[in-house]
PDB file of N, CA, C and O in Angstrom:
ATOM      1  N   UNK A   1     126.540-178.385-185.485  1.00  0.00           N
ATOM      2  CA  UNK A   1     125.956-178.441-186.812  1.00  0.00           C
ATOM      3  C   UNK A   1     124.851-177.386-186.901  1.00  0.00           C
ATOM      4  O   UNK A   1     123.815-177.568-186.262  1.00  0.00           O
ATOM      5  N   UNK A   2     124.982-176.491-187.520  1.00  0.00           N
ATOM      6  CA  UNK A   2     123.651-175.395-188.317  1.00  0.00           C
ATOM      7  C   UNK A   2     123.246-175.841-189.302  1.00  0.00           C
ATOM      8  O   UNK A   2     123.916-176.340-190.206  1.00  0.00           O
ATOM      9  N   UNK A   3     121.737-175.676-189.232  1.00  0.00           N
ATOM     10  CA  UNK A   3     120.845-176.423-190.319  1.00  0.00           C
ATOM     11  C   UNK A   3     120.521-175.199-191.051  1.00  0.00           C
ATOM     12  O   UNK A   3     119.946-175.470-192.105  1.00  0.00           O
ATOM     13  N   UNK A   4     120.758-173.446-190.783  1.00  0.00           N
ATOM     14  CA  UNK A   4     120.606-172.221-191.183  1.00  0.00           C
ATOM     15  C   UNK A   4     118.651-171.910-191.098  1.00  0.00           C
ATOM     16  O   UNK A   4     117.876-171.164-191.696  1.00  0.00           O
ATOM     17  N   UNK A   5     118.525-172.926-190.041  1.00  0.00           N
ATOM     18  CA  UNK A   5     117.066-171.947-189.352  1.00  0.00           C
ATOM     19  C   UNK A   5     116.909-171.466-187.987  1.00  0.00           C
ATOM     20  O   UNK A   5     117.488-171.945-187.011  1.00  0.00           O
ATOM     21  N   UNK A   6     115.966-170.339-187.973  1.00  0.00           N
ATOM     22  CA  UNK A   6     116.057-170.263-186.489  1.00  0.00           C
ATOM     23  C   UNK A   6     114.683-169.942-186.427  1.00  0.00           C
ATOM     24  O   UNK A   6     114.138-169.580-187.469  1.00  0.00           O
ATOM     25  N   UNK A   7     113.889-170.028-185.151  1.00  0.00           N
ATOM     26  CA  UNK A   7     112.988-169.781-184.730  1.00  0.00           C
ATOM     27  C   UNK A   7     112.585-168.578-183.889  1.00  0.00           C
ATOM     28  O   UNK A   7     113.514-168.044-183.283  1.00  0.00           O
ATOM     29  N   UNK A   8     111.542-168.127-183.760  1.00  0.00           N
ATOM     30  CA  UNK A   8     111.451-166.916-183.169  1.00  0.00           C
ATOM     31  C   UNK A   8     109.748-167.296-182.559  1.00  0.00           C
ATOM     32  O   UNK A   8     108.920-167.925-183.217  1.00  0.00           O
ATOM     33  N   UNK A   9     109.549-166.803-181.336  1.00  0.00           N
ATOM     34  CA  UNK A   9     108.356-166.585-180.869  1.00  0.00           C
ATOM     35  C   UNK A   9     107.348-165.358-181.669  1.00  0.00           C
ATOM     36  O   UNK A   9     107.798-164.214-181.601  1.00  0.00           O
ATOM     37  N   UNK A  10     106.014-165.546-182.415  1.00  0.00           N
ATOM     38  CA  UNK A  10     105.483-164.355-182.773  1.00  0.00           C
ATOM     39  C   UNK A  10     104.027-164.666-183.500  1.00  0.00           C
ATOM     40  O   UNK A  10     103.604-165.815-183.632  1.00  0.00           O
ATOM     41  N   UNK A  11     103.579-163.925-183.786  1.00  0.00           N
ATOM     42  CA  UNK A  11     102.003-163.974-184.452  1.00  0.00           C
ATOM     43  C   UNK A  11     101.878-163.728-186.015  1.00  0.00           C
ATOM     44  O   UNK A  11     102.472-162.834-186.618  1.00  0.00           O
ATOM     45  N   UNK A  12     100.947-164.731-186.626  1.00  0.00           N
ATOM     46  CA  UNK A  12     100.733-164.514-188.123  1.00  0.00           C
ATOM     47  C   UNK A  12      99.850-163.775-188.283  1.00  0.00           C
ATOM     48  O   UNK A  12      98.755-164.016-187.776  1.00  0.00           O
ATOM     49  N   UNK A  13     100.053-162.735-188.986  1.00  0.00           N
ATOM     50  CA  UNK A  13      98.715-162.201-189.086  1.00  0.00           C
ATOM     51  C   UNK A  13      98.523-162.179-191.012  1.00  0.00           C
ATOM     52  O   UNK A  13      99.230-162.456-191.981  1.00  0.00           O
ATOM     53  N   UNK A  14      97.554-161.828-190.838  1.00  0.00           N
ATOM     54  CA  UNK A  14      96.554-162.200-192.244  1.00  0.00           C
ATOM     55  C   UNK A  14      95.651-160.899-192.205  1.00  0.00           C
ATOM     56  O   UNK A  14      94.816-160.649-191.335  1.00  0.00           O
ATOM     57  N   UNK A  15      96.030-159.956-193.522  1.00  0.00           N
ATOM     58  CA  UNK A  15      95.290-158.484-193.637  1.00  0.00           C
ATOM     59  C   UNK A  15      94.957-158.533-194.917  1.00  0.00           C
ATOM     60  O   UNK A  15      95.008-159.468-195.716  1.00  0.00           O
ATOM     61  N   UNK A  16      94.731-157.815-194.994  1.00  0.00           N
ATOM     62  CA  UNK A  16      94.016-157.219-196.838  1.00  0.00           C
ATOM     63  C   UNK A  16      96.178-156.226-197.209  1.00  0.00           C
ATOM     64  O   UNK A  16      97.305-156.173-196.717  1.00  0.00           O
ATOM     65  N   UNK A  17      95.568-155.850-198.071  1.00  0.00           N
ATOM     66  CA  UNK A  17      97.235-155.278-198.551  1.00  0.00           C
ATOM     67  C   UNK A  17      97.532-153.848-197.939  1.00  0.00           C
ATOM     68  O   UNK A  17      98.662-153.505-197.592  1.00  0.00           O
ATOM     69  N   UNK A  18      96.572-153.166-197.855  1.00  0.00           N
ATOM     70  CA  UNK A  18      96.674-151.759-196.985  1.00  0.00           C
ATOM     71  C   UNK A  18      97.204-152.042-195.543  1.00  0.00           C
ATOM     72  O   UNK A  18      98.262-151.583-195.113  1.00  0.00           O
ATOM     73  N   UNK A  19      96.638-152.576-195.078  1.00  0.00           N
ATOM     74  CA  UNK A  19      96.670-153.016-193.522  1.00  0.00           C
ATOM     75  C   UNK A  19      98.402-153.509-193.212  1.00  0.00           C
ATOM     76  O   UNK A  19      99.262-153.108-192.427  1.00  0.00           O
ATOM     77  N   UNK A  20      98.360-154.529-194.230  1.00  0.00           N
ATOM     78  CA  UNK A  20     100.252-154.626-194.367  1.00  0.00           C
ATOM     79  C   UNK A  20     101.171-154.382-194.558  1.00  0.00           C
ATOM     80  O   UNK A  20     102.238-154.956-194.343  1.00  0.00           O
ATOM     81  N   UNK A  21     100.733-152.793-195.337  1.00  0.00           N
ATOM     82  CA  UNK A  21     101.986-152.013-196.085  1.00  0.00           C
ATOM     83  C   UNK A  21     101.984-150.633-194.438  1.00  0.00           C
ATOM     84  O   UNK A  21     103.047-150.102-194.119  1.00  0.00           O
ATOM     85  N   UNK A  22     101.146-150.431-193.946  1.00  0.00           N
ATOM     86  CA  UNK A  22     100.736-149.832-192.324  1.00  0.00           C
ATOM     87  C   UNK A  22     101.323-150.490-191.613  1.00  0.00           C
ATOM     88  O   UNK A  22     102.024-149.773-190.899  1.00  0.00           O
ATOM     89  N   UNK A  23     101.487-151.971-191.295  1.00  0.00           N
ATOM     90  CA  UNK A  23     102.206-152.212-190.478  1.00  0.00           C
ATOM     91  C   UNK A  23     103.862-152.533-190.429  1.00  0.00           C
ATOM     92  O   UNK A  23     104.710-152.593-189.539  1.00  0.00           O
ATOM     93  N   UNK A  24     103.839-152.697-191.823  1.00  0.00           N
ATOM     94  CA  UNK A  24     105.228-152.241-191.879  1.00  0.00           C
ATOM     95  C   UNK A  24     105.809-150.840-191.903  1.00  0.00           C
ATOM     96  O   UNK A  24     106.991-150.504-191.841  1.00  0.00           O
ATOM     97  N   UNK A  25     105.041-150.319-191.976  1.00  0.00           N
ATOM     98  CA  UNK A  25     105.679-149.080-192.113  1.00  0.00           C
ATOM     99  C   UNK A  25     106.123-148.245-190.408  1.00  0.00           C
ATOM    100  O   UNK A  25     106.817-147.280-190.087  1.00  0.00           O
ATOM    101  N   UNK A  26     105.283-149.249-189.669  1.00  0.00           N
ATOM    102  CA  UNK A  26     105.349-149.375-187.961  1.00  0.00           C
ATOM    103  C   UNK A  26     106.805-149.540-187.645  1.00  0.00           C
ATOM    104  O   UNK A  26     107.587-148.914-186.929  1.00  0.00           O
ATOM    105  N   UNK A  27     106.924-150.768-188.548  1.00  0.00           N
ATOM    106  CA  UNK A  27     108.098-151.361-188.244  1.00  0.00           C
ATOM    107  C   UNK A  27     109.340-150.446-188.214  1.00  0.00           C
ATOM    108  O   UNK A  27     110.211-151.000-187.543  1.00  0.00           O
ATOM    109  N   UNK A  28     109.740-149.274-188.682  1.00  0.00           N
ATOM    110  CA  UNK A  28     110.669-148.591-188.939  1.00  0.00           C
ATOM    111  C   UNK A  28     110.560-148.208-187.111  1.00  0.00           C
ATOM    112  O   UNK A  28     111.660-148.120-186.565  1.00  0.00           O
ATOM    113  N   UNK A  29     109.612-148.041-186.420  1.00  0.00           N
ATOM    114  CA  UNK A  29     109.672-147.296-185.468  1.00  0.00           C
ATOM    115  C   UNK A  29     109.437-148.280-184.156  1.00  0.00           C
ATOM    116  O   UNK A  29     109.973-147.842-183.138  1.00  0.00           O
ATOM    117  N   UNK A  30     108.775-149.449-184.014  1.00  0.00           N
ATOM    118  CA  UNK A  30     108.609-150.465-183.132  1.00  0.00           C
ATOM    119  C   UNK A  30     109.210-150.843-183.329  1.00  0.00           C
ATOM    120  O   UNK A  30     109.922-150.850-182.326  1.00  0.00           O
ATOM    121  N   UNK A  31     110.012-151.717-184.627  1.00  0.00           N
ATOM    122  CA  UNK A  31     110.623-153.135-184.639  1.00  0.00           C
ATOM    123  C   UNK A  31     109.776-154.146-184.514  1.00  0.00           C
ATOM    124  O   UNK A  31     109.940-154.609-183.385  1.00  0.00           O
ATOM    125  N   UNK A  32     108.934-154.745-185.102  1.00  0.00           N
ATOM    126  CA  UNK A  32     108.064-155.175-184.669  1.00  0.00           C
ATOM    127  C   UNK A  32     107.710-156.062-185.594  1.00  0.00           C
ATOM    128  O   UNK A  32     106.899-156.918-185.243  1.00  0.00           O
ATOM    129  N   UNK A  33     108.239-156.083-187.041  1.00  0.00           N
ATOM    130  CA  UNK A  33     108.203-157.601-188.055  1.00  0.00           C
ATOM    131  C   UNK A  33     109.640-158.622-187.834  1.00  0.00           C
ATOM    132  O   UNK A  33     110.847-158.472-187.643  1.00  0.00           O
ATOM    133  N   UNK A  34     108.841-159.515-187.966  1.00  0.00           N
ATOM    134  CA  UNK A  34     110.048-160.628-188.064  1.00  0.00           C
ATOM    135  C   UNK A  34     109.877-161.029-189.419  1.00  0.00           C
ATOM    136  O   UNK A  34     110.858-160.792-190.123  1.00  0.00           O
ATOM    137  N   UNK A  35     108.900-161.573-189.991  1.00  0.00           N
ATOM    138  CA  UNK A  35     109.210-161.732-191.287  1.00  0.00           C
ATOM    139  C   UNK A  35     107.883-161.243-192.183  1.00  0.00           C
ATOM    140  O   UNK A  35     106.701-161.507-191.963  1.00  0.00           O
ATOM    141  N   UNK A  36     108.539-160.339-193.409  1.00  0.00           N
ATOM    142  CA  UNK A  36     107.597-160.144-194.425  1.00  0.00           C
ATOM    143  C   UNK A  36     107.277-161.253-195.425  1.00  0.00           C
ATOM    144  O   UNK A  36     108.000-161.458-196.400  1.00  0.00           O
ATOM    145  N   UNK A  37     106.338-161.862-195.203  1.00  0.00           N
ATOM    146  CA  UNK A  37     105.622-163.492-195.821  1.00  0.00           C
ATOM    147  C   UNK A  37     105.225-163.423-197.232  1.00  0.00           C
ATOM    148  O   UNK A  37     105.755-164.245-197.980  1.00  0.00           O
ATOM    149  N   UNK A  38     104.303-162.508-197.780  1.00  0.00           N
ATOM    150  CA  UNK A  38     103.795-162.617-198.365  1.00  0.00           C
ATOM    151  C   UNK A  38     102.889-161.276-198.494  1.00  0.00           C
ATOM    152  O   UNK A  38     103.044-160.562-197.503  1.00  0.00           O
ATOM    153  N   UNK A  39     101.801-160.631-199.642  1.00  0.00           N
ATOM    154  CA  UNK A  39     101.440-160.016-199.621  1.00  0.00           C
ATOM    155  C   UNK A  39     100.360-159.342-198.450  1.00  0.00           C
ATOM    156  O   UNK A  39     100.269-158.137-198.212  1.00  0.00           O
ATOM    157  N   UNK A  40      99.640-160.340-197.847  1.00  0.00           N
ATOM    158  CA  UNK A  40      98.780-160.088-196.971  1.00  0.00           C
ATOM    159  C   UNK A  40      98.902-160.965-195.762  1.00  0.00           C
ATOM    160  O   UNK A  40      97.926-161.266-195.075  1.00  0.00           O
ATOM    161  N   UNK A  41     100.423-161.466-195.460  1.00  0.00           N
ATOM    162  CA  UNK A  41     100.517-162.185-194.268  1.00  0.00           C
ATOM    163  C   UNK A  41     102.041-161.585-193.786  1.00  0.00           C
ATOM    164  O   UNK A  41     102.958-161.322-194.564  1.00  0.00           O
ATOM    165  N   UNK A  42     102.068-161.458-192.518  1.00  0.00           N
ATOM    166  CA  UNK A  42     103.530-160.834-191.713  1.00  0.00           C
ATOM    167  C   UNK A  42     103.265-161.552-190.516  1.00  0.00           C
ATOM    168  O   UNK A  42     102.157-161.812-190.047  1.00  0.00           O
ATOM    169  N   UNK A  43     104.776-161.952-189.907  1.00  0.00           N
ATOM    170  CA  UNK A  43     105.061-162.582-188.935  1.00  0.00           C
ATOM    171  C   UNK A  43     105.541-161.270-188.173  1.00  0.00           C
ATOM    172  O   UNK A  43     106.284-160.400-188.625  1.00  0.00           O
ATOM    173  N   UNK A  44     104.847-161.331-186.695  1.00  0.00           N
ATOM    174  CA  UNK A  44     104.971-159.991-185.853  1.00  0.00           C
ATOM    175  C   UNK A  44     105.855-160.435-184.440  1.00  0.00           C
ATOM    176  O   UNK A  44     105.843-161.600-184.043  1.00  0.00           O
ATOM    177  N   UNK A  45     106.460-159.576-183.885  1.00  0.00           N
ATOM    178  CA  UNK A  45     106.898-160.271-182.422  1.00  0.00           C
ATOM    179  C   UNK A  45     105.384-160.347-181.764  1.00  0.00           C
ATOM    180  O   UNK A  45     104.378-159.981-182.373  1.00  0.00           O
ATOM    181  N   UNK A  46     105.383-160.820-180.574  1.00  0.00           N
ATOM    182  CA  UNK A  46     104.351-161.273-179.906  1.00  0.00           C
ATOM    183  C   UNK A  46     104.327-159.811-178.854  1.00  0.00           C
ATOM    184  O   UNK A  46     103.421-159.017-178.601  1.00  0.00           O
ATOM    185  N   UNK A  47     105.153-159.858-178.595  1.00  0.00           N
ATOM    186  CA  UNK A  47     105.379-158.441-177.453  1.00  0.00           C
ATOM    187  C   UNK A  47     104.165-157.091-178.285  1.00  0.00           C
ATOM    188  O   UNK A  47     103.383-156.317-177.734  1.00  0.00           O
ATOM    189  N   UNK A  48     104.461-157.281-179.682  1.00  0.00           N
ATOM    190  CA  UNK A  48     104.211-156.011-180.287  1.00  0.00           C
ATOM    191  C   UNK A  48     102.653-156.235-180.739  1.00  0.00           C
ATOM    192  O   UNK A  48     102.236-155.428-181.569  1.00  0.00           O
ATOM    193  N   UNK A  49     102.024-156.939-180.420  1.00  0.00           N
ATOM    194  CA  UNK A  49     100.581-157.435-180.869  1.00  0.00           C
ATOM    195  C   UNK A  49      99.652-156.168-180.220  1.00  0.00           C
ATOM    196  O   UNK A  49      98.817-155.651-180.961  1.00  0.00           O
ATOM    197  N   UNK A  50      99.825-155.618-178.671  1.00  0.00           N
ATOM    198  CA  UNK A  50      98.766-154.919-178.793  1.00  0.00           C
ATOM    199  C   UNK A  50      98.895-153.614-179.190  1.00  0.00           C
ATOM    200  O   UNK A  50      98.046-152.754-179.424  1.00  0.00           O
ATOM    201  N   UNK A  51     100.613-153.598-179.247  1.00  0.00           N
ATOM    202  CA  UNK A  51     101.042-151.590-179.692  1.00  0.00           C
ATOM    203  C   UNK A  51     100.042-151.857-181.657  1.00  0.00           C
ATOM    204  O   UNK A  51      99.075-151.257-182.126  1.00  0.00           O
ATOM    205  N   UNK A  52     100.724-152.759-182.119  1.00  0.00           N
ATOM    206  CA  UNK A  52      99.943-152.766-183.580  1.00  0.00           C
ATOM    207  C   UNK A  52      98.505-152.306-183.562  1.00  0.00           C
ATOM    208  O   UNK A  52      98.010-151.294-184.060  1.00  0.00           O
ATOM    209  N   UNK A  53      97.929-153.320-182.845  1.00  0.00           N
ATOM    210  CA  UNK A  53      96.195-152.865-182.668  1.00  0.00           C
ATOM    211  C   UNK A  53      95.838-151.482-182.297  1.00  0.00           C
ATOM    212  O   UNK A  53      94.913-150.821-182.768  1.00  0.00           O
ATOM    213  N   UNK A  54      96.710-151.117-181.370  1.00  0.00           N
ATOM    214  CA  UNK A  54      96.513-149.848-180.875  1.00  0.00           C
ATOM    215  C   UNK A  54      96.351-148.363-182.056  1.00  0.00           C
ATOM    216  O   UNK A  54      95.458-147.548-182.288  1.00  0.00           O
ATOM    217  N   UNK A  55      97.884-148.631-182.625  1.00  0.00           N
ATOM    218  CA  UNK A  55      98.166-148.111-183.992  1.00  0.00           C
ATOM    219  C   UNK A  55      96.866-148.421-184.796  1.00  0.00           C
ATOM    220  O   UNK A  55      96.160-147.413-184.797  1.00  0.00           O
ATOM    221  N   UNK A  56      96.385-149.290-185.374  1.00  0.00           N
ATOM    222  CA  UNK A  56      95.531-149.483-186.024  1.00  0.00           C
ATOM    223  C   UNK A  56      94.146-149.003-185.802  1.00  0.00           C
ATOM    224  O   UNK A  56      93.595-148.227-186.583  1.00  0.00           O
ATOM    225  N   UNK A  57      93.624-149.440-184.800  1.00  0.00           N
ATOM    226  CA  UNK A  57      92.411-148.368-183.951  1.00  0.00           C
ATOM    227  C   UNK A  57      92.865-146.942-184.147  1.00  0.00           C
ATOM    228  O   UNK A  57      92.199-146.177-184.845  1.00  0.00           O
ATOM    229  N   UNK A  58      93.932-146.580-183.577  1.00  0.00           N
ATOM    230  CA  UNK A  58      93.926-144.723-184.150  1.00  0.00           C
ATOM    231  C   UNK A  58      93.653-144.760-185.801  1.00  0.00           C
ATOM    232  O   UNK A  58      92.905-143.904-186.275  1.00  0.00           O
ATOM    233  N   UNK A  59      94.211-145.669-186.590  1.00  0.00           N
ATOM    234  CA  UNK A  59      94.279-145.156-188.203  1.00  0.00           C
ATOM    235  C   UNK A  59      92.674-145.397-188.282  1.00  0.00           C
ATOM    236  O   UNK A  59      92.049-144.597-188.978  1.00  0.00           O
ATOM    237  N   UNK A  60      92.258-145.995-187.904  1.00  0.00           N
ATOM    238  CA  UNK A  60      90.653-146.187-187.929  1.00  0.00           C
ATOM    239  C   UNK A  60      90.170-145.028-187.717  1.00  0.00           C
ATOM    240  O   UNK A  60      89.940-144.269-188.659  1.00  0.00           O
ATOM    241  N   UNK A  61      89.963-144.731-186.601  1.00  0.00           N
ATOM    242  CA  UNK A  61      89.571-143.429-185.956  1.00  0.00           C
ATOM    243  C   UNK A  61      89.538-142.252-186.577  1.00  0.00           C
ATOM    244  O   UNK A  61      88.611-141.442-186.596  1.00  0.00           O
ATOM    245  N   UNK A  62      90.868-142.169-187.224  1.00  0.00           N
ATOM    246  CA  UNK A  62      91.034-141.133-188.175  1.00  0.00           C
ATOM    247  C   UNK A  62      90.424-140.809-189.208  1.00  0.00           C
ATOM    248  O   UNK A  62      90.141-139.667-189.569  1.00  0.00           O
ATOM    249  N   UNK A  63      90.087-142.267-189.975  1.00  0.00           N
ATOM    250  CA  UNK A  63      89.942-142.176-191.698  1.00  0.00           C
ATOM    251  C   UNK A  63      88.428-142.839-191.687  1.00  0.00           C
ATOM    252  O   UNK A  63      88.017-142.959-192.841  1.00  0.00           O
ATOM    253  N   UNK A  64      87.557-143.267-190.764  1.00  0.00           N
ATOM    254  CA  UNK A  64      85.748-143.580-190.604  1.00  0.00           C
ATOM    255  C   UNK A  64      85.253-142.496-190.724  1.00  0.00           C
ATOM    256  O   UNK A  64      85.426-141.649-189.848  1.00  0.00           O
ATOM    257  N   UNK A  65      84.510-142.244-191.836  1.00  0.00           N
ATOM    258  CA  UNK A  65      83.189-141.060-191.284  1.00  0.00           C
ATOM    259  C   UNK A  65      82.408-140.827-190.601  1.00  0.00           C
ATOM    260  O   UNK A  65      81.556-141.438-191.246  1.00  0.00           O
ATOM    261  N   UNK A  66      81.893-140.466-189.819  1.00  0.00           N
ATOM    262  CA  UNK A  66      80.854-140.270-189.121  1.00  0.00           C
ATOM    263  C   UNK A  66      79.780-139.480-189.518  1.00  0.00           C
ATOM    264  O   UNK A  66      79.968-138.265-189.459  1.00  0.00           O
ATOM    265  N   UNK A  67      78.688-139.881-189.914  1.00  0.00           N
ATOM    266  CA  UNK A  67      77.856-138.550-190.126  1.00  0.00           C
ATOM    267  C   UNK A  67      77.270-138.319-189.001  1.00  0.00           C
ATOM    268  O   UNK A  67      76.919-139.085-188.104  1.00  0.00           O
ATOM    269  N   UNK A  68      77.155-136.655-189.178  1.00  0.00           N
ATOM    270  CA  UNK A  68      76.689-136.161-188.259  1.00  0.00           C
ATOM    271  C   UNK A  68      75.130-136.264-187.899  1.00  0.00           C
ATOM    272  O   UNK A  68      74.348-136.651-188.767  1.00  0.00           O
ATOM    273  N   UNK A  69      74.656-135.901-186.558  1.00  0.00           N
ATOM    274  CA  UNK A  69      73.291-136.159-186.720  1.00  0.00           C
ATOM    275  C   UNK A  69      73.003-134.937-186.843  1.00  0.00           C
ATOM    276  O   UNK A  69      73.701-133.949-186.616  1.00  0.00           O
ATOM    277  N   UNK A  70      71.198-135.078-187.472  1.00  0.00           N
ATOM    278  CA  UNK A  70      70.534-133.922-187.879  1.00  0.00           C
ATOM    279  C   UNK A  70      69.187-133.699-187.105  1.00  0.00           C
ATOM    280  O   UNK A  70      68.487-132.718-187.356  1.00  0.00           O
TER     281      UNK A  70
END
């Protein structure tokens, strides 16, 4: 008997809307959503939790200003 659910091991995460449309866009290249939830929530594999962060720290890195000192 199939009840037509299945379960999967993985992490909820909870972002603002930028942060979620970035990590999907990961997804083309990790594989790394299981399910798109909602606007600011995605279900991630668990495996892929620290490549995301990682990704995310570089987009940081990139787009913070720094002022310079004087």
């Amino acid at each position: 008997m199939s009840t037509g659910y299945r379960s999967s091991k993985g992490v909820l995460i909870t972002c603002d809307v930028p942060t979620k449309q970035f990590i999907m866009s990961l997804d083309a290249r990790l594989a790394c959503v299981v399910s798109d939830l909602d606007a600011t929530h995605v279900f991630v594999k668990k495996d892929s939790v620290k490549e995301i962060q990682r990704e995310l720290e570089q987009l940081h890195e990139k787009n913070v200003y720094v002022r310079p000192r004087t």
